[in-house]
C-alpha positions, 0 to 999 in steps of 0.5 A: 103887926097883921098882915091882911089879905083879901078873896071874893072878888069878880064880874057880876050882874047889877042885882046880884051878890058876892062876898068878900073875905079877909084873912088876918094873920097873927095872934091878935086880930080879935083886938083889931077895928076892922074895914072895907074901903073901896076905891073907883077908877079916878076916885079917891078911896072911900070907907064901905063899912067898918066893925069894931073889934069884938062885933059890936058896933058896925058903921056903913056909908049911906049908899050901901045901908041896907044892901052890905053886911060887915060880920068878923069871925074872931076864931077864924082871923077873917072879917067878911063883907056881904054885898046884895043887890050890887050896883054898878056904881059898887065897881072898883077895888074893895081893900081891907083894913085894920089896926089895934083898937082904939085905932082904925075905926074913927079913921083908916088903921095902918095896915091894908090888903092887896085888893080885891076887884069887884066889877058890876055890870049893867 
């Protein structure tokens, strides 16, 4: 089991950056596929982008292609989420989640984060 929690959140600008970390605890989270999912006021939550366990695959939605970044670091138990050129449409809660490959990268893995809140004004 891992517990997940998130940091990085805020109020920004439309055009500017931010990044999102997620701490894991336990020993083995370099066996864990990794997510971002978001989740707008009055809509459902929706996968951002996820990674596979060791980095090497990376999947993104189209409207953040181009824009977020996905990376983990295995040594340090944290996946992070780079976010450019933020729009306003990119405001709601960013949630991490995970669970132990092959889990949670075809759908949502069973263990969550408390949430992060991104805001971009316009």
């Amino acid at each position: 089991q891992v517990q997940l929690v998130e940091s990085g959140g805020g109020l920004v600008q439309a055009g500017d950056s931010l990044r999102l970390s997620c701490a894991a605890s336990g020993r083995t989270f370099s066996m864990y596929n990794m997510g971002w999912y978001r989740q707008a006021p009055g809509k459902e939550r929706e996968v951002v982008a996820r990674i596979n366990w060791n980095g090497a695959s990376t999947y993104y939605t189209d409207s953040v292609k181009g824009r977020f970044t996905i990376s983990r670091d295995n040594a340090k138990n944290t996946v992070y989420l780079q976010m450019n050129s933020l729009k306003p449409e990119d405001t709601g809660i960013y949630y991490c989640n995970g669970d132990r490959a092959p889990k949670g990268w075809d759908r949502r893995g069973d263990y969550w984060g408390q949430g992060t809140q991104v805001t971009v004004s316009s």
